[in-house]
VEXDREN-2710 file (C-alpha; in Angstrom, 1 decimal):
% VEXDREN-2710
k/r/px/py/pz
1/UNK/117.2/79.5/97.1
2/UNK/114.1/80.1/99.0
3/UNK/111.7/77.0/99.3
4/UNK/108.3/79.2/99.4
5/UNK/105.1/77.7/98.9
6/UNK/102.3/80.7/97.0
7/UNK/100.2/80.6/99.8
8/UNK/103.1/81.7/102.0
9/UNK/104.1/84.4/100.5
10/UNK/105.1/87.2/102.8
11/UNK/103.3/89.9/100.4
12/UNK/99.5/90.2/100.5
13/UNK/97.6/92.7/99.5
14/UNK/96.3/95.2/102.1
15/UNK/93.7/97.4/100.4
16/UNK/93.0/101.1/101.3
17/UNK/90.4/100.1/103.8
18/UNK/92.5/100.3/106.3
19/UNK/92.1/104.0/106.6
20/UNK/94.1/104.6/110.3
21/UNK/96.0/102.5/111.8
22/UNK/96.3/102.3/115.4
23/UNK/98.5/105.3/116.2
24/UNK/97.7/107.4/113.2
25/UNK/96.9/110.9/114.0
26/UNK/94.0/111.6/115.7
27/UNK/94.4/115.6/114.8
28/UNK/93.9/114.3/111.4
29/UNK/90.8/112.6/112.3
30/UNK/89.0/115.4/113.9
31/UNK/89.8/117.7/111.0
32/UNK/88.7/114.9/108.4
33/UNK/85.3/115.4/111.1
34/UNK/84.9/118.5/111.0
35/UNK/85.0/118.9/107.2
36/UNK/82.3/116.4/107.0
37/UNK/80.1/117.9/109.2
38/UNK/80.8/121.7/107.7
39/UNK/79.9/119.5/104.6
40/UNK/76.6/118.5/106.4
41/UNK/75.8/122.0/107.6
42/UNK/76.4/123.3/104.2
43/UNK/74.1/120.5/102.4
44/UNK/71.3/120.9/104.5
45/UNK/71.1/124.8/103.5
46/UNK/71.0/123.7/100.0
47/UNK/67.3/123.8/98.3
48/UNK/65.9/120.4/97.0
49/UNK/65.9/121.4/93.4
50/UNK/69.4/122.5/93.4
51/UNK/72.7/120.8/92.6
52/UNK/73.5/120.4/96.2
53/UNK/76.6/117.8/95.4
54/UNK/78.7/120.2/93.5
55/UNK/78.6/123.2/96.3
56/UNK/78.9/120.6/98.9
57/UNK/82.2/119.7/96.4
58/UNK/82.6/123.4/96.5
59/UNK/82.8/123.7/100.0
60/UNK/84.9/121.2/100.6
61/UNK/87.4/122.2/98.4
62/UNK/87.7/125.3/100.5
63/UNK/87.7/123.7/103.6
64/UNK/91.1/123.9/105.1
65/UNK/92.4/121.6/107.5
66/UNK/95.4/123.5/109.8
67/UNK/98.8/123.4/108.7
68/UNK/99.6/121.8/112.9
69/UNK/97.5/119.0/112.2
70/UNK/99.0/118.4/108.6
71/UNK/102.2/118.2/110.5
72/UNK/101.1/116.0/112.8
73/UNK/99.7/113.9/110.2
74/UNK/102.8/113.5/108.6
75/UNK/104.8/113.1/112.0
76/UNK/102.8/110.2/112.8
77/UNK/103.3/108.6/109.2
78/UNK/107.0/109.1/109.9
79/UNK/106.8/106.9/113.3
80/UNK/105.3/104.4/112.1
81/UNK/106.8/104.0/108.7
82/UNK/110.5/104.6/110.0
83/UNK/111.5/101.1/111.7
84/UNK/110.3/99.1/108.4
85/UNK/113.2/101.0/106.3
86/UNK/116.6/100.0/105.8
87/UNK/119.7/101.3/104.5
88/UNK/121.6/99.1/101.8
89/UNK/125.4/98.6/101.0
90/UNK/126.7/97.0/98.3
91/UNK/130.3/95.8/97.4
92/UNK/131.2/94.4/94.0
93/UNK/134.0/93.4/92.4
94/UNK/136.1/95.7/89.3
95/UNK/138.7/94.8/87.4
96/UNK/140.8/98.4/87.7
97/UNK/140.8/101.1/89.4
98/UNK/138.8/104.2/87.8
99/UNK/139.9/107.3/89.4
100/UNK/137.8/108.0/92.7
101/UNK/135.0/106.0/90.9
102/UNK/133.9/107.9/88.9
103/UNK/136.9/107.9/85.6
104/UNK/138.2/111.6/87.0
105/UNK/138.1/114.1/90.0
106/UNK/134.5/115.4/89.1
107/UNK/135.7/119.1/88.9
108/UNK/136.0/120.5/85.6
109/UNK/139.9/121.3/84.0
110/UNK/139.8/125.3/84.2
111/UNK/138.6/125.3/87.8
112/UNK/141.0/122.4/89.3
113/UNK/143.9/124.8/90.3
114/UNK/141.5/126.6/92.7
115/UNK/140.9/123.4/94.5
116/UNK/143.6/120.6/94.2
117/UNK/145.4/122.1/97.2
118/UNK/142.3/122.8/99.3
119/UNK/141.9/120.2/102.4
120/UNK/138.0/119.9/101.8
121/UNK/138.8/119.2/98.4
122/UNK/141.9/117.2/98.7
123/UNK/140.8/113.6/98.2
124/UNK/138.8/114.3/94.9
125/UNK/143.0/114.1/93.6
126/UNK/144.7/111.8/95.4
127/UNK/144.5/109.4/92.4
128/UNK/146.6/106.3/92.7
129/UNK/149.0/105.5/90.3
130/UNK/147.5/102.4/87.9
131/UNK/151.3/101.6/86.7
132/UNK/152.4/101.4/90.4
133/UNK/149.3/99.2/91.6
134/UNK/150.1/95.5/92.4
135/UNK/149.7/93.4/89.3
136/UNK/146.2/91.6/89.5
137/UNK/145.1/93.3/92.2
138/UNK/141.0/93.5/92.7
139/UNK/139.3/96.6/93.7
140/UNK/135.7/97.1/95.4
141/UNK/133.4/99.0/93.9
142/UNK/130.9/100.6/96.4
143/UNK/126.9/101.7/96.3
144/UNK/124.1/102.4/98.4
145/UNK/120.5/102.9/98.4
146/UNK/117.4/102.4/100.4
147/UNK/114.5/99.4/100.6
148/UNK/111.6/98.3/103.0
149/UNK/110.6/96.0/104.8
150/UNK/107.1/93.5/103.7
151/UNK/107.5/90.6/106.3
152/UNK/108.3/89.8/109.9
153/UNK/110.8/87.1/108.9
154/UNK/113.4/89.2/107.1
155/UNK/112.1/90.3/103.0
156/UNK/112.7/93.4/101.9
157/UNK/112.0/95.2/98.6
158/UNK/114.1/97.6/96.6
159/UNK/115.2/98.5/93.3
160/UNK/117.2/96.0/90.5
161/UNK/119.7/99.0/90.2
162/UNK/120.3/99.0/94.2
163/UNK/121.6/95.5/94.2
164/UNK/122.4/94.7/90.8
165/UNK/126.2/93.1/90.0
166/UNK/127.1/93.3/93.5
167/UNK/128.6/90.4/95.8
168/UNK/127.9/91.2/99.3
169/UNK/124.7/93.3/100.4
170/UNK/124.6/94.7/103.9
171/UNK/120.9/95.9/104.9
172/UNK/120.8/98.2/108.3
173/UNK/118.1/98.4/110.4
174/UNK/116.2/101.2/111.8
175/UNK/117.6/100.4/115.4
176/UNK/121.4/100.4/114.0
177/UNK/121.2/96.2/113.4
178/UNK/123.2/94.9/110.2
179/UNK/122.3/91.5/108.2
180/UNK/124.2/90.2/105.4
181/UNK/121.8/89.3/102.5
182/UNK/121.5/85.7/102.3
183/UNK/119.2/85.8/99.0
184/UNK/118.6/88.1/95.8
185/UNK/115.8/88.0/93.2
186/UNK/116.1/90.3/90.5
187/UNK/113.4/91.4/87.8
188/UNK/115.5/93.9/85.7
189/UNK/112.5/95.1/83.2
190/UNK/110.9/96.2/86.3
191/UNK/113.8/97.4/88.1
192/UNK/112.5/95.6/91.0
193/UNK/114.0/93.4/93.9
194/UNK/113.6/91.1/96.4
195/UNK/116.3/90.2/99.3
196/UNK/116.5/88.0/102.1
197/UNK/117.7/88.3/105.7
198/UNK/118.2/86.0/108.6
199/UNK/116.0/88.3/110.9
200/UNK/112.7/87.6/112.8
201/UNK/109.6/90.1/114.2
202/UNK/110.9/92.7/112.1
203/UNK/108.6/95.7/111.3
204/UNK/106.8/95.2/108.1
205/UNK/105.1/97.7/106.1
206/UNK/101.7/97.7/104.9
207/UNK/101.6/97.8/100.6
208/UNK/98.5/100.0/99.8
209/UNK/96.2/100.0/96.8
210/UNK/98.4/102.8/93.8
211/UNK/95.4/101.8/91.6
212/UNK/93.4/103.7/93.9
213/UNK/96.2/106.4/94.1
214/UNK/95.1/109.9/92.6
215/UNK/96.5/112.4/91.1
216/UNK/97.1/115.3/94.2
217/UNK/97.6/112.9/97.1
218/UNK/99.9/113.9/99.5
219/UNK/102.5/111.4/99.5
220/UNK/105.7/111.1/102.0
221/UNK/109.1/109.6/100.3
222/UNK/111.6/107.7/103.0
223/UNK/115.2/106.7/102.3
224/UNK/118.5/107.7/102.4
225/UNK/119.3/110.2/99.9
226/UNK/123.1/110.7/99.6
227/UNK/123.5/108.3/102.5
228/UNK/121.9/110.1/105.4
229/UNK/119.7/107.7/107.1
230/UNK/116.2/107.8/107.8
231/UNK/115.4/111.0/105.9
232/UNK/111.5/112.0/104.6
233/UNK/110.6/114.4/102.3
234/UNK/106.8/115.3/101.5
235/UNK/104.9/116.1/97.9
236/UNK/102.2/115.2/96.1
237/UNK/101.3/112.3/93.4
238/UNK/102.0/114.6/90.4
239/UNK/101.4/112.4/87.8
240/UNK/100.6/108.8/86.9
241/UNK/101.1/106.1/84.3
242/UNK/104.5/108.2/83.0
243/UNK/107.0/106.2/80.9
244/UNK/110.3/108.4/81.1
245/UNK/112.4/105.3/78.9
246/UNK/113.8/104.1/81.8
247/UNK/113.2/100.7/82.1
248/UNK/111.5/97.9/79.6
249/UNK/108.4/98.1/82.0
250/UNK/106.9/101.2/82.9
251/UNK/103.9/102.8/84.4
252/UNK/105.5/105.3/87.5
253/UNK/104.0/107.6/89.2
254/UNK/105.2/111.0/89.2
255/UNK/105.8/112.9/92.3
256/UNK/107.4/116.5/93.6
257/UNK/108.3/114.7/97.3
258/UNK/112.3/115.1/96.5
259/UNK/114.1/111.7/96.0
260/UNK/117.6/112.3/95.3
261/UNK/120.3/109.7/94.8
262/UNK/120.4/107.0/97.9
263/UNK/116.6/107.5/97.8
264/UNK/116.2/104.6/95.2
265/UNK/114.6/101.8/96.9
266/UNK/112.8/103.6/99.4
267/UNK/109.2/103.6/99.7
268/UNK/106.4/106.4/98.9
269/UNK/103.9/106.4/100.9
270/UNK/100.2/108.0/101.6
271/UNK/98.7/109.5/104.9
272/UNK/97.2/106.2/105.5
273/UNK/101.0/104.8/106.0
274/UNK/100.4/102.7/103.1
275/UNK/102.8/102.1/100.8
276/UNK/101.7/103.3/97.0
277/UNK/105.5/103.1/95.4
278/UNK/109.2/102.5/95.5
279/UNK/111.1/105.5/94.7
280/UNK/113.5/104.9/91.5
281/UNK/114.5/107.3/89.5
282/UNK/114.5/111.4/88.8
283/UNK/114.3/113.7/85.7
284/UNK/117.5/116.1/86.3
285/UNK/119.4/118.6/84.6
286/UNK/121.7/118.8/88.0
287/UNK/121.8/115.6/88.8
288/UNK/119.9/115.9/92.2
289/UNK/116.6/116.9/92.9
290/UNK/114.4/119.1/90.0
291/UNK/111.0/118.1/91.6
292/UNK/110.1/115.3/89.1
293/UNK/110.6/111.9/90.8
294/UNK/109.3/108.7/89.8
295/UNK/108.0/105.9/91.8
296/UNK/107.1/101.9/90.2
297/UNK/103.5/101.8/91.9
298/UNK/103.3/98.9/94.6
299/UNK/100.8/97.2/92.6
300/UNK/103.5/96.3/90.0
301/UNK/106.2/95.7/92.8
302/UNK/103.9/93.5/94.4
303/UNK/103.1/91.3/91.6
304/UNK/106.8/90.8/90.3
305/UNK/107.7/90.3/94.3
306/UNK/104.9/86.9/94.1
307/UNK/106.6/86.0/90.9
308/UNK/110.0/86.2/91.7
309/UNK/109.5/84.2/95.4
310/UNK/107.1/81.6/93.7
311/UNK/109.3/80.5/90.4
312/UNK/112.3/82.8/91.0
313/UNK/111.8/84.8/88.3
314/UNK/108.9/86.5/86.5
315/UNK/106.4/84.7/84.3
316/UNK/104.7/87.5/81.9
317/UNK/102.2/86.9/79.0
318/UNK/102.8/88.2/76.1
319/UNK/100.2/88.8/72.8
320/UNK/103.3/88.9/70.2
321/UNK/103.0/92.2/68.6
322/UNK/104.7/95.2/68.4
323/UNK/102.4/98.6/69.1
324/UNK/102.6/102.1/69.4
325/UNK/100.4/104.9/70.8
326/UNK/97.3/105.6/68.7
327/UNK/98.1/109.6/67.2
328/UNK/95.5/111.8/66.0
329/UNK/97.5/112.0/62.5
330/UNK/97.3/108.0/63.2
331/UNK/93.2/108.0/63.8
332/UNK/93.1/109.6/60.5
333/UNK/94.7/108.2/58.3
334/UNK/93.7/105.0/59.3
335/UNK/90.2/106.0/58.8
336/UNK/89.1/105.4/62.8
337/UNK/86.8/107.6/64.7
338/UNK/88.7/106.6/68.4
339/UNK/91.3/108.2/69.3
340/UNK/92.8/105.7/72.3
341/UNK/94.0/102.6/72.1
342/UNK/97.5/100.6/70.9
343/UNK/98.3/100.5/67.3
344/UNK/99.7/96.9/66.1
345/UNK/102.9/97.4/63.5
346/UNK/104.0/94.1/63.6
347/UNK/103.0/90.2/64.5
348/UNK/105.5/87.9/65.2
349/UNK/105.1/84.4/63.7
350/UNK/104.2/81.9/65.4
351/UNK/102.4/83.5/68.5
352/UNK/99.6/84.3/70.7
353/UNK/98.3/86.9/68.2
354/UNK/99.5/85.6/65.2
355/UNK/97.1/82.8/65.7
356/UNK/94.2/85.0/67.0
357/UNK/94.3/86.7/63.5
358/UNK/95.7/90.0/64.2
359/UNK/97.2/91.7/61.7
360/UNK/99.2/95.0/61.1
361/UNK/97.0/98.2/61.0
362/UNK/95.0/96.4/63.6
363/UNK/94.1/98.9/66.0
364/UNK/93.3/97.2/70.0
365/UNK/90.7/98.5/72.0
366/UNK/90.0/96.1/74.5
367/UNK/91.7/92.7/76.1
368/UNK/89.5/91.0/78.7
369/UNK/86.9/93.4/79.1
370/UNK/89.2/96.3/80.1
371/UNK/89.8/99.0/78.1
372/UNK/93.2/99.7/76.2
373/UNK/94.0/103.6/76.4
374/UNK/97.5/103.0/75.3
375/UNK/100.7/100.6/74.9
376/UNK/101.9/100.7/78.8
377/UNK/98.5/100.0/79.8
378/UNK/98.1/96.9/77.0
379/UNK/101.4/95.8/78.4
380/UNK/100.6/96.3/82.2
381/UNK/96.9/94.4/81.2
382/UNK/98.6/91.1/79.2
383/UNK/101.6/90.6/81.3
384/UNK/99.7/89.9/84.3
385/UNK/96.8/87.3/82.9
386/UNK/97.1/83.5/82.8
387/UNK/99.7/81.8/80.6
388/UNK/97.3/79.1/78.1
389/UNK/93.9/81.0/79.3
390/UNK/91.6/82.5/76.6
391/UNK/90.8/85.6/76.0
392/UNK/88.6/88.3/74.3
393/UNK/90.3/90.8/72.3
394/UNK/88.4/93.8/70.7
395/UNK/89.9/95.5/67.6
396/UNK/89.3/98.0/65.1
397/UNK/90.3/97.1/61.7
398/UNK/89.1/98.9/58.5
399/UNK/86.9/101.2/60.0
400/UNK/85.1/97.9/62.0
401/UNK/85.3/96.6/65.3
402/UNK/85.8/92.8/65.4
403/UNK/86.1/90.5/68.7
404/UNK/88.8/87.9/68.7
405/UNK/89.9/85.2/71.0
406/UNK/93.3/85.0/72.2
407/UNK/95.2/82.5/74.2
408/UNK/98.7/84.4/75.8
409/UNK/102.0/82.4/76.2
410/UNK/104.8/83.1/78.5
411/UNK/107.2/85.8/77.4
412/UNK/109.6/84.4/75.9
413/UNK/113.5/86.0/77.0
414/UNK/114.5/89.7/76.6
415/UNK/115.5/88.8/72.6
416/UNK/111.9/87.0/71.7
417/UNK/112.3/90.1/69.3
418/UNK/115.9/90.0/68.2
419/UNK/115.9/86.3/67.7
420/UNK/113.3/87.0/65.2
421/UNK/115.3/90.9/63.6
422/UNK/118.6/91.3/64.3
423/UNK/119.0/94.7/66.0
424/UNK/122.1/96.3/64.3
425/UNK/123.0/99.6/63.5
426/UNK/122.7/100.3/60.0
427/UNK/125.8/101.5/58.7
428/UNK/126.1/102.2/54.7
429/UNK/127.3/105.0/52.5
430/UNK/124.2/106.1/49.7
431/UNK/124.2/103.8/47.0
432/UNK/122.7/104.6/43.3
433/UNK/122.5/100.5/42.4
434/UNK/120.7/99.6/39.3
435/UNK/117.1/99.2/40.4
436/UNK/117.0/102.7/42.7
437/UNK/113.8/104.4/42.1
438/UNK/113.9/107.7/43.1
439/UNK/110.7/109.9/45.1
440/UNK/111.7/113.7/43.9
441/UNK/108.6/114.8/46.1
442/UNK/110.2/113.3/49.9
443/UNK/113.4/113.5/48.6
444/UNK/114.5/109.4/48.8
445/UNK/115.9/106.8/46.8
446/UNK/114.8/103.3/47.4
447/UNK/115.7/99.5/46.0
448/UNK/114.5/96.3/46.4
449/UNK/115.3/94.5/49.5
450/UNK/118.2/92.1/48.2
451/UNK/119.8/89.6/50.2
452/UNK/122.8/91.7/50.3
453/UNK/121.2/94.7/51.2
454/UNK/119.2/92.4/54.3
455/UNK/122.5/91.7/55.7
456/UNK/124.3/94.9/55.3
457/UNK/121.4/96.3/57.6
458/UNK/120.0/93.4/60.1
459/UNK/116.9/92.2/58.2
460/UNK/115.8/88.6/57.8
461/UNK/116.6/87.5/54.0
462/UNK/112.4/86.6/54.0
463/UNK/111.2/90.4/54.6
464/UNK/109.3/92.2/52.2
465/UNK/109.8/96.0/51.1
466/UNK/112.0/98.6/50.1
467/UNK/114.9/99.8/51.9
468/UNK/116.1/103.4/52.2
469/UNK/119.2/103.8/50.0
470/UNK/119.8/107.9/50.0
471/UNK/118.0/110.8/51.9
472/UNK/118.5/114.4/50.3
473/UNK/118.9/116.8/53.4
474/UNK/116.1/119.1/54.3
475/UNK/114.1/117.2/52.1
476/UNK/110.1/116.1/53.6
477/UNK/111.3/112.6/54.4
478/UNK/114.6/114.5/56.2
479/UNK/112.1/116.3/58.1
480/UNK/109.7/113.8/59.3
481/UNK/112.8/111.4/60.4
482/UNK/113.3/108.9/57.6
483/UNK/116.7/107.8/57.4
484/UNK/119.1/105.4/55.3
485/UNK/118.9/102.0/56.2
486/UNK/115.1/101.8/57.0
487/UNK/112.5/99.6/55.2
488/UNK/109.4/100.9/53.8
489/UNK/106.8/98.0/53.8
490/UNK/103.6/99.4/53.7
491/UNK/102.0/102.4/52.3
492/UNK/98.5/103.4/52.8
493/UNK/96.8/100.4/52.8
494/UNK/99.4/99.0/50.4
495/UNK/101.9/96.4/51.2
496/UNK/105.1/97.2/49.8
497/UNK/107.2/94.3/48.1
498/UNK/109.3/95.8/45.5
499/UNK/110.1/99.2/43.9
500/UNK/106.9/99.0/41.4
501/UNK/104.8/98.8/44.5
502/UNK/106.3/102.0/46.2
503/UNK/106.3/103.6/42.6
504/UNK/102.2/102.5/42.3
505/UNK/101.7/103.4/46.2
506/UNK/103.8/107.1/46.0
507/UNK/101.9/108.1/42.5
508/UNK/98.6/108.4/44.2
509/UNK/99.9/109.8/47.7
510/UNK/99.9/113.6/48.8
511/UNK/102.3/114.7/51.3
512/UNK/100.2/117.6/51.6
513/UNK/97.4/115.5/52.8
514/UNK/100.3/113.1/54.7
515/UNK/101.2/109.2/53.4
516/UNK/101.0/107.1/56.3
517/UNK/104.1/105.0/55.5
518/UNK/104.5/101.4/57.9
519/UNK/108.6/101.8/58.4
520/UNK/111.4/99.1/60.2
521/UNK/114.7/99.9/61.5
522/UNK/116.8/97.0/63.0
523/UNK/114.1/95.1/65.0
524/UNK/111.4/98.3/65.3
525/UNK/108.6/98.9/63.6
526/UNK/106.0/101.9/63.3
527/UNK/103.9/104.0/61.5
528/UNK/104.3/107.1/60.5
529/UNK/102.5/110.1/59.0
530/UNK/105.2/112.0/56.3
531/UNK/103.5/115.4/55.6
532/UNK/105.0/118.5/53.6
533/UNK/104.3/121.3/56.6
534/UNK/106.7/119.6/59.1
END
């Protein structure tokens, strides 16, 4: 384990103020010039009672710096970026062997005869036998991928996925060296991690600022895509704050620089020779390269990096709700006149929020003074703050804003929500049980919430509402993605606890106009709008 004191931690924060380093193009810097003073020349033309910052905007915009010294802008990135980037191997363990690792040769059944007796193509079927292998014999399973370096003395940061379940990790240098890892830290809901090598006046790269990243930036992505070694590719920053569902924590940035797999690990970084991100993952119909890429921005890395070298593993505060994204369908039938902000559908007992008063319906707007425009950014706001410090909470409830205080605990483990809702899949047949009341209009039958009926589907014996017993096909709740098995528990502003509530709560609803319906599957809750035209 490493024995490393905060204050010696090998990551600090650079800033963009360092605009060029010593070696950075200088062909960059007289274009950057001469813009500026085209920019002057064009101002001073401009009449005092005109809007001389938008045509100076203007002109800018059209100013065009020559594709040589672009080149040379990234060629100089290149140099000095390349010796802080490493190459990683992994082995690991497996208990049989899977046909050329991958279950089969790869090539699909109709088109095998054309190539099982090709030489180029040979070893995709020379498949060993599994009844003729050795009884108890252990196989390796192999992996690459790419990370960088952040200190002299031998830390390097890459992805979870890189280095996950394997037992020996091989880093290579930029001048050929190889090192044995020596430590790992893992954060899996960030995908990010931190290894250790036995290695001294390494090159480290500077971490920039991806807060100050913008959308446009030209961006430079360095790995080892399929395993060739010290490869760049350039793009821009496409897109940021994107949540693809890749990982429990989420907040990439999007970029067209192609990262391909063996890039993963590998840094992205801006003309500066900062580094703004790790590259991580693609969107792909092919499996390679379809110009979306996604980077974690360094800001995150860098955080999770401190934690995970200070207590070996990451400390996050947490609020204790469940949210989802604040819909226009949402803003209106809850009555609200914002349109941003996290929606709360569920407080679990005994926590931060639970004791700051928050309820569900509750809609948050800001948390320390900074401004909620969605459920990644409340996440990527609470997780960093102090564990036991208080906090001011803004919400929107009824149509009123109210400011709360909040004290955040620690995170608890990756089930804090499962130890509360058992996450099962609900499997039943449709049931017409004494007690069914029927909605002809959504096309639903619904019962009481019995104790039997809680454990057939995953629900705490204590939870309130009616649960989903039938769904007609084609029907409005078909179409707007109701299903057996879920629990309705509010209705409007009506809390559901039995079938005479839902009866009450469905009588004076219009699916025409939408019901906004508060629904739970397994451990998930959300709201939803059901409406007729969908």
């Amino acid at each position: 384990m490493l024995q490393k004191k905060k204050s010696e931690l090998p990551i600090k924060k650079t800033g963009v103020a360092v605009p060029f380093r010593r070696g950075l193009s200088s062909a960059l810097l007289l274009g950057i010039l001469a813009i500026v003073g085209f920019s002057i020349a064009i101002a001073a033309t401009v009449g005092v009672g005109q809007d001389s910052t938008s045509q100076v905007r203007l002109a800018l915009a059209k100013a065009v710096v020559s594709p040589q010294d672009l080149s040379r802008s990234f060629r100089e990135v290149a140099k000095q970026t390349f010796p802080g980037i490493v190459s990683i191997k992994t082995e690991g363990k497996v208990s049989q062997v899977m046909n050329n690792l991958g279950g089969g040769t790869g090539i699909p059944p109709e088109f095998e005869q054309f190539f099982k007796n090709s030489p180029e193509f040979k070893r995709f079927f020379d498949v060993p036998d599994l009844k003729k292998m050795p009884r108890g014999r252990q196989h390796r399973s192999l992996g690459q991928g790419s990370g960088f370096i952040i200190s002299k003395d031998g830390y390097i940061i890459t992805n979870n996925h890189v280095v996950n379940g394997a037992d020996r990790i091989v880093v290579k240098l930029h001048d050929g060296r190889e090192y044995e890892a020596v430590d790992v830290k893992t954060d899996p809901r960030s995908d990010v991690a931190v290894i250790k090598i036995n290695a001294t006046n390494l090159h480290a790269l500077p971490l920039g600022d991806s807060d100050r990243s913008e959308v446009g930036d030209w961006v430079l992505a360095f790995g080892a895509p399929f395993g060739l070694e010290q490869s760049i590719t350039q793009g821009i920053i496409s897109a940021k704050g994107r949540g693809p569902g890749i990982n429990e924590r989420e907040n990439y940035l999007q970029t067209d620089a192609a990262i391909n797999p063996g890039n993963s690990g590998g840094p992205l970084v801006n003309l500066n020779g900062e580094v703004v991100g790790i590259n991580t993952a693609i969107s792909s119909r092919s499996g390679g390269y379809d110009g979306v890429g996604f980077s974690i921005p360094i800001n995150m890395a860098r955080w999770v990096a401190d934690q995970l070298l200070e207590h070996g593993h990451v400390r996050r505060a947490y609020i204790g709700v469940r949210i989802q994204p604040l819909t226009n369908e949402l803003a209106q039938q809850l009555d609200l006149n914002i349109y941003t902000g996290a929606v709360v559908t569920e407080v679990v007992p005994d926590s931060p929020a639970s004791k700051a008063g928050l309820e569900p319906g509750d809609v948050i707007l800001e948390l320390n003074g900074k401004k909620v425009t969605g459920t990644r950014n409340l996440q990527g706001i609470t997780e960093r703050l102090t564990i036991g410090k208080p906090y001011s909470l803004l919400i929107q409830r009824n149509g009123k804003q109210r400011k709360l205080k909040i004290s955040l605990a620690e995170m608890p483990g990756s089930d804090s929500f499962a130890s509360v809702h058992k996450k099962r899949e609900a499997r039943s047949k449709e049931t017409d049980a004494p007690g069914t009341v029927s909605s002809e209009e959504l096309g639903i039958n619904v019962q009481n919430l019995s104790k039997e009926l809680a454990e057939q589907f995953g629900y705490p014996e204590k939870l309130s509402g009616v649960v989903i017993t039938s769904v007609e096909a084609n029907s409005i709740a078909d179409n707007n993605g109701l299903s057996v098995g879920e629990v309705i528990e509010k209705i409007g502003q009506s809390k559901i606890n039995d079938v005479d509530d839902f009866k009450k709560a469905i009588k004076n609803a219009s699916a025409k106009k939408g019901i906004l319906m508060l629904v739970r599957r397994g451990g998930d809750t959300r709201f939803i709008v059901v409406k007729a035209d969908r």
